[in-house]
Structure formats: C-alpha cells, structure tokens
TORLUMMI-120662 format. One record per residue: x, y, z of N, C-alpha, C in turn; residue number from 1. Coordinates in nm, 4 decimals, m for minus. Each point is the difference from the previous one (the first is absolute). Example, Ala and Ser with C-alpha at 12.3 -4.5 7.8 and 13.67 -1.06 7.14 Angstrom:
2
(site (1.3190,m0.5690,0.7800),(m0.0890,0.1190,0.0000),(0.0900,0.1200,0.0000),1)
(site (m0.0350,0.1050,m0.0720),(0.0820,0.1190,0.0060),(m0.0770,0.1090,0.0730),2)
This chain:
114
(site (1.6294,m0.7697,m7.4113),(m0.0165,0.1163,0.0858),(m0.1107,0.0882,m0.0591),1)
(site (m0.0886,0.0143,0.0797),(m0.0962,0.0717,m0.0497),(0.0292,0.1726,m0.0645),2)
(site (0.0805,0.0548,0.0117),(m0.0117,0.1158,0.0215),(0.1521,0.0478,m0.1173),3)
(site (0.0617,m0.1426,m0.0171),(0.0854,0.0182,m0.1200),(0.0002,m0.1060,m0.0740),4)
(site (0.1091,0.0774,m0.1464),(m0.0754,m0.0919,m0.1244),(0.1670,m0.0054,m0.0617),5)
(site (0.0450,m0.1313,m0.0357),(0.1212,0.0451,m0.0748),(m0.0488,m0.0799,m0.1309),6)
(site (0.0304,0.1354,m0.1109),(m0.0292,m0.0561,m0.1310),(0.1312,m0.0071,m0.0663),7)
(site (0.0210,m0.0338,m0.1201),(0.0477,m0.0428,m0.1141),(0.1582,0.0892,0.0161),8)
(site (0.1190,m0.0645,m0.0118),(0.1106,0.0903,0.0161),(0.0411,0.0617,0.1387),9)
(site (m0.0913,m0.0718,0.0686),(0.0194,0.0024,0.1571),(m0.0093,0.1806,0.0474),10)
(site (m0.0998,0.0432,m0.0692),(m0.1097,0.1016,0.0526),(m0.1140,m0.0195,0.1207),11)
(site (0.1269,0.0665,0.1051),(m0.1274,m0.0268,0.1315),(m0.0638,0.1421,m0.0114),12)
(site (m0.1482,m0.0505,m0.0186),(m0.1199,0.1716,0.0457),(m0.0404,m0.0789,0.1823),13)
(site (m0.0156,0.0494,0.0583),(m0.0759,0.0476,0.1586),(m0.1008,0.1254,m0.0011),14)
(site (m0.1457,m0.0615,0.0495),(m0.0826,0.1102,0.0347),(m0.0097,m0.0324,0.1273),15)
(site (m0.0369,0.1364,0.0812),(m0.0820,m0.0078,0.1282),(m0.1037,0.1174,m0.0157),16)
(site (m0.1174,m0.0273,0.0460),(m0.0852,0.0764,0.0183),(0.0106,0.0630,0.1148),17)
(site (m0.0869,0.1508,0.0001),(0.0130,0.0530,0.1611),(m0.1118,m0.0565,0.0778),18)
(site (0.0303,0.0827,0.1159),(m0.0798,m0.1125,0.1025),(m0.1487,0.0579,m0.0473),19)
(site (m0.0551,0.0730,m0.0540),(m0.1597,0.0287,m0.0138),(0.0047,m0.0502,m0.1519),20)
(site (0.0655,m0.0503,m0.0549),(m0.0062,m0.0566,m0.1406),(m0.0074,0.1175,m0.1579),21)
(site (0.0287,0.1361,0.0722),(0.0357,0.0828,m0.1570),(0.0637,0.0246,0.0077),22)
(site (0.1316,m0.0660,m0.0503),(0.0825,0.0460,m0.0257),(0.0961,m0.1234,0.0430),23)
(site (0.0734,m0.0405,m0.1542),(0.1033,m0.1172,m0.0077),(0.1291,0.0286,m0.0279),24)
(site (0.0981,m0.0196,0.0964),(0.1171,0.0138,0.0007),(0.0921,m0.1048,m0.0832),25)
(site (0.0773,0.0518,m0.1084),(0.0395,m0.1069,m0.0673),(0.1789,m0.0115,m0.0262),26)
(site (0.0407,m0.0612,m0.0289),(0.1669,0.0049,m0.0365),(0.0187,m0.1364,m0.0661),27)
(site (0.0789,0.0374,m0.1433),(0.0310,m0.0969,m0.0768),(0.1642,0.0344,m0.0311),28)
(site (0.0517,m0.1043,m0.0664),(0.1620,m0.0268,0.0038),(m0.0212,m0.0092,m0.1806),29)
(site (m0.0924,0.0529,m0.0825),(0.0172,0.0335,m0.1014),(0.1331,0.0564,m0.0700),30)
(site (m0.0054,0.0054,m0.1434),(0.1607,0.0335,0.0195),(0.1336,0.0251,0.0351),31)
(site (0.0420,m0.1097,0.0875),(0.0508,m0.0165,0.0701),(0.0512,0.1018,0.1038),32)
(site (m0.1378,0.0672,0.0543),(0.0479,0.1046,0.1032),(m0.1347,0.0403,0.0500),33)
(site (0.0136,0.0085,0.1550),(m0.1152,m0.0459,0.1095),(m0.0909,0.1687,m0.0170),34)
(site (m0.1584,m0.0253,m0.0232),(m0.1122,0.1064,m0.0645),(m0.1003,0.0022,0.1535),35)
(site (0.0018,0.0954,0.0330),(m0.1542,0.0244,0.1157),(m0.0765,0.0809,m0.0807),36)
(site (m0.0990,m0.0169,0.0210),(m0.1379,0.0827,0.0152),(m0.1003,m0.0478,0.0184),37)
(site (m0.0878,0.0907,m0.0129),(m0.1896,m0.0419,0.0232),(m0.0821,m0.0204,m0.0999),38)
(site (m0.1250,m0.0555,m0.0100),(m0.0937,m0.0273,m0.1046),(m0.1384,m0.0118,0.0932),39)
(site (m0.1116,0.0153,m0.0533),(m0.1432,0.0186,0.0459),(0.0298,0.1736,0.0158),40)
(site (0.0436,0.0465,m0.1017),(m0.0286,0.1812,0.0203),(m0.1237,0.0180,m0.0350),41)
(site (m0.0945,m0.0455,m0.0122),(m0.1087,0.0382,m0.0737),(0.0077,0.0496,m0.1072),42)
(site (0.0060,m0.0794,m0.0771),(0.0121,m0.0050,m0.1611),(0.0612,0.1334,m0.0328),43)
(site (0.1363,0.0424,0.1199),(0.0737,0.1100,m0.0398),(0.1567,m0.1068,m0.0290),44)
(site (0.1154,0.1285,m0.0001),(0.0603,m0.0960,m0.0797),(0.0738,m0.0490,0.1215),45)
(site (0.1132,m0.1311,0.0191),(0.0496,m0.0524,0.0772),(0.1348,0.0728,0.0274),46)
(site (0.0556,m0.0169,0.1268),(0.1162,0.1040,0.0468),(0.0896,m0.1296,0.0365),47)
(site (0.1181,0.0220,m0.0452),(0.1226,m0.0994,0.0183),(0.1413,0.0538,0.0053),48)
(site (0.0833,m0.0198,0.0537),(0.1313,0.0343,0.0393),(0.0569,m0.0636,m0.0363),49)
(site (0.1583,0.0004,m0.0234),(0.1236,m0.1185,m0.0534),(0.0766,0.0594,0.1541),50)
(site (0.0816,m0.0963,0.0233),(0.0908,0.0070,0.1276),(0.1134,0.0481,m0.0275),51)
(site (0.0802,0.0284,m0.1248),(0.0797,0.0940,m0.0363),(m0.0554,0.1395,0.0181),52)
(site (m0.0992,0.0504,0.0223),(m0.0327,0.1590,0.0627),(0.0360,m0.0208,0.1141),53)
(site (0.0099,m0.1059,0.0530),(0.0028,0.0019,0.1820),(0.1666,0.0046,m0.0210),54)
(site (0.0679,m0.0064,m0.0751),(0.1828,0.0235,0.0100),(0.0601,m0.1828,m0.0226),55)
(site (m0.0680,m0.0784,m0.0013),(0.0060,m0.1195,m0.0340),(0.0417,m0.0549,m0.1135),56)
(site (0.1352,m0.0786,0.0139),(0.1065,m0.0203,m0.1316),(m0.0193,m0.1253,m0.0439),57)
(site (0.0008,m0.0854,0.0701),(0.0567,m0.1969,m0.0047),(m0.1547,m0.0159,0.0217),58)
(site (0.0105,m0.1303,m0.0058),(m0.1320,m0.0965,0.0507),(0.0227,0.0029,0.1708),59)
(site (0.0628,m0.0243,0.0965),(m0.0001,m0.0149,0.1422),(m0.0245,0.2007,0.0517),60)
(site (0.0428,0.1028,m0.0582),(m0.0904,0.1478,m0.0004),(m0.2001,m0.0366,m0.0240),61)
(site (m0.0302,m0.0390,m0.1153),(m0.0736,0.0145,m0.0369),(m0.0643,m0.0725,0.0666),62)
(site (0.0168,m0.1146,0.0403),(m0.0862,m0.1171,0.1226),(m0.0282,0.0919,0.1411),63)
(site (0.1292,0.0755,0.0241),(0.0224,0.0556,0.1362),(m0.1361,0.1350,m0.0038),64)
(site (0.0416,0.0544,m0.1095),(m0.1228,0.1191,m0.0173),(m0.1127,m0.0092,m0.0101),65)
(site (m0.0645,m0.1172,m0.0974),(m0.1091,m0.0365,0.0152),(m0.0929,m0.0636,0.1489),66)
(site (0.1327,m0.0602,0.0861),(m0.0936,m0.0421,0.1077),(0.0011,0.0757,0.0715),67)
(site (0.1033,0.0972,0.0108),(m0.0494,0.1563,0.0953),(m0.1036,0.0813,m0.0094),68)
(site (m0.0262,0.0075,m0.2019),(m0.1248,0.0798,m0.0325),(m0.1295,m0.0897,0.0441),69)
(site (m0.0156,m0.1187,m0.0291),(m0.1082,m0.0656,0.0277),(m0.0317,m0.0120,0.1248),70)
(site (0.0999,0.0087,0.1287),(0.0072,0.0171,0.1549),(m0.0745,0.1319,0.0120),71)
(site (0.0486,0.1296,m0.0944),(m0.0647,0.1112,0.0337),(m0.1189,0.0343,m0.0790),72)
(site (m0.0473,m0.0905,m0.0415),(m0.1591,0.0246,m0.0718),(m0.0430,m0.0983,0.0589),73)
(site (m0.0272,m0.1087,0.0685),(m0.0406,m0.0410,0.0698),(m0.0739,0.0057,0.1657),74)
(site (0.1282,0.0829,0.0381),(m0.0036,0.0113,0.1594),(m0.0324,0.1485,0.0135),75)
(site (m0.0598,0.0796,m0.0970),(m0.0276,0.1147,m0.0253),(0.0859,0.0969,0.0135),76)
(site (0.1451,0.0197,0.0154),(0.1426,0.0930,m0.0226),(m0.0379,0.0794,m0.1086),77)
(site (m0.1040,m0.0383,m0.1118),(0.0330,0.0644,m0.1290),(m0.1622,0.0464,m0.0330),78)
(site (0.0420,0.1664,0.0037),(m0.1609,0.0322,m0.0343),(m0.0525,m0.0072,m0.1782),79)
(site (m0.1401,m0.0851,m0.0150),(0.0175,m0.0289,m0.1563),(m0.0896,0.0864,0.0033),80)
(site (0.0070,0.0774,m0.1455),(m0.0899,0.1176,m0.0337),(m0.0837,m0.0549,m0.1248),81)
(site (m0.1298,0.0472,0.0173),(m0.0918,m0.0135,m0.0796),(m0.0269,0.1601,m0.1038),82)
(site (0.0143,m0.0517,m0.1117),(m0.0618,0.0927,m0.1033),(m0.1079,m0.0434,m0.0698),83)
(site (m0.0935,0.0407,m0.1108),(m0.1059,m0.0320,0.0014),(0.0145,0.0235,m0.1383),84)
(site (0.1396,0.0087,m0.0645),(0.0644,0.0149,m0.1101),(0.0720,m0.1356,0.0221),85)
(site (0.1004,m0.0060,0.0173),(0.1057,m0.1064,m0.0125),(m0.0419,m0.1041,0.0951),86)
(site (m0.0553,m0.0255,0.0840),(m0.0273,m0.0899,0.1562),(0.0572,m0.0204,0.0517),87)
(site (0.0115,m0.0590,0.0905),(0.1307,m0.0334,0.1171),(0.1264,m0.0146,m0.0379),88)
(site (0.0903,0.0628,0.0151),(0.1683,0.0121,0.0213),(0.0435,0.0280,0.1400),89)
(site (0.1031,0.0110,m0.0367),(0.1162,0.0196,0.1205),(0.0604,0.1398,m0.0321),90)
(site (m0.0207,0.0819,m0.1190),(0.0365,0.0775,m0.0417),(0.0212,0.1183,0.1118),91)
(site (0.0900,0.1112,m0.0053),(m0.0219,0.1201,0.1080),(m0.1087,0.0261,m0.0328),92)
(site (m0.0942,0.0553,0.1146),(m0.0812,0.0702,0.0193),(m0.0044,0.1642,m0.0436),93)
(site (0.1118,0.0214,0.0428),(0.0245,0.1816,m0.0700),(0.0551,m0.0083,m0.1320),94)
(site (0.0363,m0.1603,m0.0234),(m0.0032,0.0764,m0.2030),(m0.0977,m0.0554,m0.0331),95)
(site (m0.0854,m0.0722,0.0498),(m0.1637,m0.0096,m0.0770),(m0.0623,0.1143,0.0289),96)
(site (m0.0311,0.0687,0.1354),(m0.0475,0.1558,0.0042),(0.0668,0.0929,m0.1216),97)
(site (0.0924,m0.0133,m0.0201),(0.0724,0.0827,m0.0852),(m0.0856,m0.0237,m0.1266),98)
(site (m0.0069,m0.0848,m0.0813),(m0.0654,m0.0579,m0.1095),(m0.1619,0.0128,m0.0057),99)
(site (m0.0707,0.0043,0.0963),(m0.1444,m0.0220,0.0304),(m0.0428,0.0397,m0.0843),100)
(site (m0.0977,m0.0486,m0.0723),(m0.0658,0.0879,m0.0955),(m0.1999,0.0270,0.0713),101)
(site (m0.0249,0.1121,m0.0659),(m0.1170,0.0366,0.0086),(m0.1060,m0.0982,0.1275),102)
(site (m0.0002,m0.1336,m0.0985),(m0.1468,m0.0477,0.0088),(0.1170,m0.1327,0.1160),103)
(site (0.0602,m0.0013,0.0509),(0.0645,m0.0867,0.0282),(0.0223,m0.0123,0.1704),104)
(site (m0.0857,m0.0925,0.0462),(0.0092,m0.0641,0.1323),(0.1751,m0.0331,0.0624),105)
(site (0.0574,0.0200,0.0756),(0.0799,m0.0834,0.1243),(m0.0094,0.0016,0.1195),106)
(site (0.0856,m0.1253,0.0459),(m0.0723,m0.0288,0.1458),(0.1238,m0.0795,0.0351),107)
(site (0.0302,m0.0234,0.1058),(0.0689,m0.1018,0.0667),(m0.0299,m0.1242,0.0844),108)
(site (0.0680,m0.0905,m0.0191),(m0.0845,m0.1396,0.0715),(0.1133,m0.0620,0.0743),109)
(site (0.0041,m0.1127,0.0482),(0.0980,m0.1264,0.0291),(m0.0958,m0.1404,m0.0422),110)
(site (0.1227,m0.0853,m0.0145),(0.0066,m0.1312,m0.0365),(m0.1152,m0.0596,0.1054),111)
(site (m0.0405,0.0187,0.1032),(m0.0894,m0.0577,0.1250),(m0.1156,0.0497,m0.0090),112)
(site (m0.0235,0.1392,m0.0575),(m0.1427,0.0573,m0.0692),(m0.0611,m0.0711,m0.1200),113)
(site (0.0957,m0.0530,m0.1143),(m0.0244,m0.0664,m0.0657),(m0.0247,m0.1484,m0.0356),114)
C-alpha cells in the first residue's frame, strides 16, 4: 500500500498528503496507542495529537476517534490554524491569539487549501 508502512513490532505509520501537496497528514499506532498529526510545517515544528485527549480509553475508542478526526480534517469540518511560530495545528485559535507573540503571523486554512 502505498501510503502505509508496517514496520518492526507491527508499527503501522500512514501518510496522506493534502490535495495541493503541503501539508502531510499522518497517524501511527506507535506505542501502542493511535498518534495524528502533520509534518511539511516548514521546517517549523510538527503538531500531533494522541486520541486519549479526544476521551478515548481501549483500542476500538481510539480507532473510532481517529477516523472521525481524520473525516474532519479531511472534508474540511476542522479549521487548521497556521502560526508562523509553531505551523499548522488544530490547536484553538483563541488560545493561540492568547499566546501571540510580537513578531508572530496567524491565519486559518482547511485541509482542501492545502
């Protein structure tokens, strides 16, 4: 499968790129518990979630949450915010305003812009 890789200890990583190609959507089953985030921030740092923030206990939660979150970064449900500090997250928007510093760009995008 092009787009997944199962390595050693039966570590599945999955990327997808967005549809204009910046910005790669990724989720791995690393320590035995299912990881989203992004990479191509522009050599800012990468933003990733665990599915236990989403309220997710067992492995069949954490499957269930992840394909809801990936449904809503996909189909654009989920506005991703750009900082020019940290790069693309999912983070609130009003606690990155909150934080802004000085010299520091944000913006908002979707998954279909990218």
């Amino acid at each position: 499968m092009e787009h997944c890789v199962v390595k050693p200890e039966g570590i599945v990583d999955i990327e997808y790129k967005s549809p204009q190609g910046l910005l790669t959507l990724w989720l791995t089953t690393q320590n035995k518990e299912i990881t989203i985030g992004f990479s191509g921030n522009q050599n800012l740092g990468d933003f990733h979630t665990h599915m236990s923030l989403y309220g997710a206990n067992t492995p069949d939660e954490e499957l269930k949450e992840a394909v809801k979150l990936i449904e809503d970064i996909i189909s654009d449900r989920l506005t991703i915010v750009y900082s020019s500090i940290l790069g693309y997250t999912l983070l609130d928007l009003e606690e990155i305003r909150e934080y802004q510093q000085a010299n520091e760009l944000i913006g908002v995008t979707s998954w279909s812009k990218l």
